[in-house]
C-alpha positions, 0 to 999 in steps of 0.5 A: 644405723645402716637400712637393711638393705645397706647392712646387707651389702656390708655382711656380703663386702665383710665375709668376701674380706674374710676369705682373703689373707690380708684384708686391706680395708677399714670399717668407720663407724659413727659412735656418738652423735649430737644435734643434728647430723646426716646419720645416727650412731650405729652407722658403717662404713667400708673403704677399700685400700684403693678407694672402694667404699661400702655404704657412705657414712654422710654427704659432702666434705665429712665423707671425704675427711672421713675416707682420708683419714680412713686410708690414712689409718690403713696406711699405719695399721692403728685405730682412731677415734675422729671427732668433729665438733665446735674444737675439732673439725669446725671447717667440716661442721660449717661445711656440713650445714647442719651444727651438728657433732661427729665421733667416729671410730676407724679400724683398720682390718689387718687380718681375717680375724678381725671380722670373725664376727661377720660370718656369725651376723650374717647366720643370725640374719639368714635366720632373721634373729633380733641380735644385739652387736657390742664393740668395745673401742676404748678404754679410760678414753685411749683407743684400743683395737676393737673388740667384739660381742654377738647376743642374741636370745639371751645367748652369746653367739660371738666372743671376740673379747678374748677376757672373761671380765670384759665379755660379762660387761658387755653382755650385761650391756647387750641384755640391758639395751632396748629394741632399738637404735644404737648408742655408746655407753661408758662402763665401769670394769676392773680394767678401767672405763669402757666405751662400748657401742651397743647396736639392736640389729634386726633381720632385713624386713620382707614384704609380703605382696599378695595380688596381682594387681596393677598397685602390686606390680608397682610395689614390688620394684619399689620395696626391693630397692628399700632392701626387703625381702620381696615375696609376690603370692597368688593362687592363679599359677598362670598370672604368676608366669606371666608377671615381669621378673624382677632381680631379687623377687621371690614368687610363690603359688599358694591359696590362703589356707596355706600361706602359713606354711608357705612363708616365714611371717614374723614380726620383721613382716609386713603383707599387703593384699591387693587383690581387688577381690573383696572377698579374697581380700578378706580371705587372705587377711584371714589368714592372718590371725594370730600372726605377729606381723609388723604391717597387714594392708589392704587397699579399698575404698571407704565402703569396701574398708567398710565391708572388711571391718565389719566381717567377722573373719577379720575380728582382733586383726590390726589391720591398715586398710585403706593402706598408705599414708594420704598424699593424693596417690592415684596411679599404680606407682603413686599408690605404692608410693603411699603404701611403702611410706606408711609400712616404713613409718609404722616399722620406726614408731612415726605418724608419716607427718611433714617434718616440719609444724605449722611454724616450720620448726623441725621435729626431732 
């Protein structure tokens, strides 16, 4: 699957495309995947006619097969299917490193129709809904131009199918994916058997950072490079004129009987508060009772932590305090570093350890 922050730059590259009369680019998108490999299914790829390309789909010698077979498929206007494993595509899998296998579709993009579905995604994005994407791109195993679906709370926002019959299969197949990940599955239909890409594509995380701190100041450039939607929040009007303004930054003045109604916090939100108040702190965090956010975190000391857990202000709030994961952190940036790394991990479901056990075998 792409970061947020790479989904970002497609939507933005695929609507400018749609605005012109004849597209020349191609989408390359990993299907199936096995073993161990650079990306997982789900992940884009952008190239231009003349080179350009949008978000790389691997490193070394697989990108560049990838983007010539790309051109290549710009150049006749017709869809491919690539794969690269122990019968096809041996040098590149040595080359990789890795033993893993590849397929990878590549769609030419002829006309703006062919991306009709861009400009939906983006709105269900702006409006940070959960959607689910359906590509058919084969049928009875014979590439076919791809065709595609847009789901989302139990409604179909984009019917690219053109047929009734295929566009109930793959809403069935949207409504029956779970969560999370990406993946192809085989379906049967009257038309033959369907290969259809399933993608769970969620809004891009915003990160709440309340505080003014020196810890604050340092996450802020971090998280916008992460792609998500950055938001500082004080109450001290002053300190927020003075804060170094950051591209992407959003600022808001509010106290915390009122950060409801300033921002939009939602399960794709995460808030640290770091104001270096205890009892601001615990007033802030307050304010976060019964909202379905995906990440709340203070820093703190163990008996500060100590303090907060036992306030009753605070009683039912999941709360990750001190936050970050235990690397050692002690400046400013080292503590952002550590707060970053553990949000990432609790947004993929891991527990932040090495990648690696005691006898250096690779965890899955």
């Amino acid at each position: 699957m792409n970061s947020p922050h790479e989904l970002a730059l497609l939507i933005d590259a695929l609507c400018t495309l749609h605005g012109e009369p004849r597209p020349r680019a191609a989408l390359a998108t990993l299907t199936r995947t096995r073993g161990s490999t650079f990306r997982r299914p789900g992940t884009h790829m952008l190239v231009h006619e003349d080179g350009r390309v949008v978000c790389e789909l691997s490193g070394g010698c697989p990108q560049r097969d990838i983007e010539r077979q790309v051109l290549e498929a710009i150049a006749s206007g017709q869809p491919r299917r690539i794969r690269y494993n122990s019968e096809s595509g041996l040098d590149v899998l040595i080359e990789m490193g890795c033993g893993g296998e590849l397929e990878v579709l590549i769609e030419p993009l002829p006309s703006p129709g062919a991306i009709d579905f861009a400009g939906e995604l983006a709105r269900c994005m702006a409006s940070r809904e959960s959607v689910r994407l359906a590509t058919l791109f084969a049928v009875d195993d014979q590439v076919i131009v791809p065709r595609r679906l847009l789901w989302s709370d139990a409604k179909v926002r984009f019917d690219g199918t053109g047929d009734a019959v295929l566009g109930d299969a793959m809403t069935a197949a949207c409504a029956g994916w779970p969560g999370r990940g990406a993946g192809t599955l085989q379906l049967p239909s009257p038309h033959g058997r369907l290969d259809v890409l399933v993608e769970a594509v969620e809004p891009p995380h915003a990160l709440v950072v309340i505080g003014s701190s020196a810890a604050a100041r340092a996450l802020l450039p971090l998280s916008i490079a992460l792609g998500w939607r950055t938001t500082l929040v004080d109450h001290d009007p002053e300190r927020l004129r003075r804060h170094e303004p950051l591209p992407g930054l959003r600022t808001v003045c509010t106290v915390p009987e009122r950060l409801r109604d300033a921002l939009v916090l939602d399960r794709h939100t995460s808030v640290v508060v770091m104001t270096h108040n205890l009892e601001l702190d615990i007033t802030w965090l307050a304010a976060l009772r019964g909202v379905p956010v995906a990440y709340a975190g203070a820093l703190g000391s163990r008996e500060r932590v100590a303090r907060m857990r036992g306030a009753q202000a605070l009683a039912g709030l999941r709360l990750h305090a001190p936050a970050g994961l235990d690397i050692g952190s002690e400046t400013p940036e080292e503590i952002a570093l550590a707060v970053a790394a553990e949000i990432m991990a609790v947004l993929n479901g891991r527990d932040g350890g090495p990648l690696r056990d005691n006898d250096g075998a690779i965890h899955g």
